[in-house]
C-alpha positions in Angstrom: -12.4 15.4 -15.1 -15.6 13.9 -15.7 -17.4 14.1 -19.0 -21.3 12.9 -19.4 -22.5 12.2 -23.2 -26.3 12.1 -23.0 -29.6 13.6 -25.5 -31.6 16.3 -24.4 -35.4 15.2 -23.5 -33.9 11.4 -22.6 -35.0 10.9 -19.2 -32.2 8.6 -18.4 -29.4 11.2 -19.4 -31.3 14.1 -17.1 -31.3 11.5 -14.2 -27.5 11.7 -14.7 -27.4 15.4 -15.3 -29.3 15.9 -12.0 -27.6 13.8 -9.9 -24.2 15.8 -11.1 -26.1 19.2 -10.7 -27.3 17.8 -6.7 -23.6 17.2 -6.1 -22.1 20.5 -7.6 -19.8 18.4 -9.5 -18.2 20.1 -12.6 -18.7 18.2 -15.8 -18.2 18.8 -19.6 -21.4 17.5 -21.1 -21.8 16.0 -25.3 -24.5 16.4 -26.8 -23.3 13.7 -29.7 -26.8 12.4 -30.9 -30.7 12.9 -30.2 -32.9 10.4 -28.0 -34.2 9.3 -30.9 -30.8 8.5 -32.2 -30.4 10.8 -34.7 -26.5 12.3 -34.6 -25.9 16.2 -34.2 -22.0 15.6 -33.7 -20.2 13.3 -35.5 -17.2 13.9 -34.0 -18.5 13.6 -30.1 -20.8 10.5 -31.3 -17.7 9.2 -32.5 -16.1 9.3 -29.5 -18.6 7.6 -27.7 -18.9 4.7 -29.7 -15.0 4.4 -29.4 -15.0 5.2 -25.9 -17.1 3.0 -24.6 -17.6 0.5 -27.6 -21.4 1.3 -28.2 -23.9 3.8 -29.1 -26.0 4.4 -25.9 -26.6 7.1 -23.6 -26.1 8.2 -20.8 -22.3 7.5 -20.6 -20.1 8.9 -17.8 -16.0 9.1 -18.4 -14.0 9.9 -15.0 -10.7 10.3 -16.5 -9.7 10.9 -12.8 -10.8 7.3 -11.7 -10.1 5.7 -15.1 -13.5 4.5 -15.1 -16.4 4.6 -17.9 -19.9 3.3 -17.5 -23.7 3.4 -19.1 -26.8 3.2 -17.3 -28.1 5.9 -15.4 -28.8 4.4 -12.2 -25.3 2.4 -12.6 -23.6 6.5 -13.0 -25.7 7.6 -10.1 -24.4 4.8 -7.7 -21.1 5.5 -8.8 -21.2 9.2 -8.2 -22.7 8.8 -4.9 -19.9 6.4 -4.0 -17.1 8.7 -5.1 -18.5 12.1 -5.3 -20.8 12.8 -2.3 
């Protein structure tokens, strides 16, 4: 299962979002905070700052792979690589 936790109107988290979307991969997106950085979950922002040790976005878990990562172009790569 992959999960993405990413902010609506960043433009890093739609590259991700896309790239998932172009591959017809199904994903369980998190909404946890704004772009600006502002938190609308606490619980899901939570997560992502335990998950993967800081608060930054986009941030892909493939619990299949046991693999987590940031950076959008780094999550595209990676998708490419295992997905397409």
């Amino acid at each position: 299962m992959l999960e993405l936790y990413q902010a609506e109107g960043c433009p890093y988290s739609e590259t991700a979002r896309q790239k998932l979307s172009d591959l017809g991969v199904s994903y369980t997106i998190h909404n946890p905070r704004t772009h600006d950085g502002e938190t609308l979950n606490e619980q899901t922002h939570e997560a992502l700052c335990t998950l993967g040790g800081e608060d930054q976005i986009p941030f892909l878990v493939d619990h299949k792979r046991e693999e987590t990562m940031y950076e959008s172009d780094d999550i595209v790569a990676y998708l490419d690589e295992h997905y397409a």
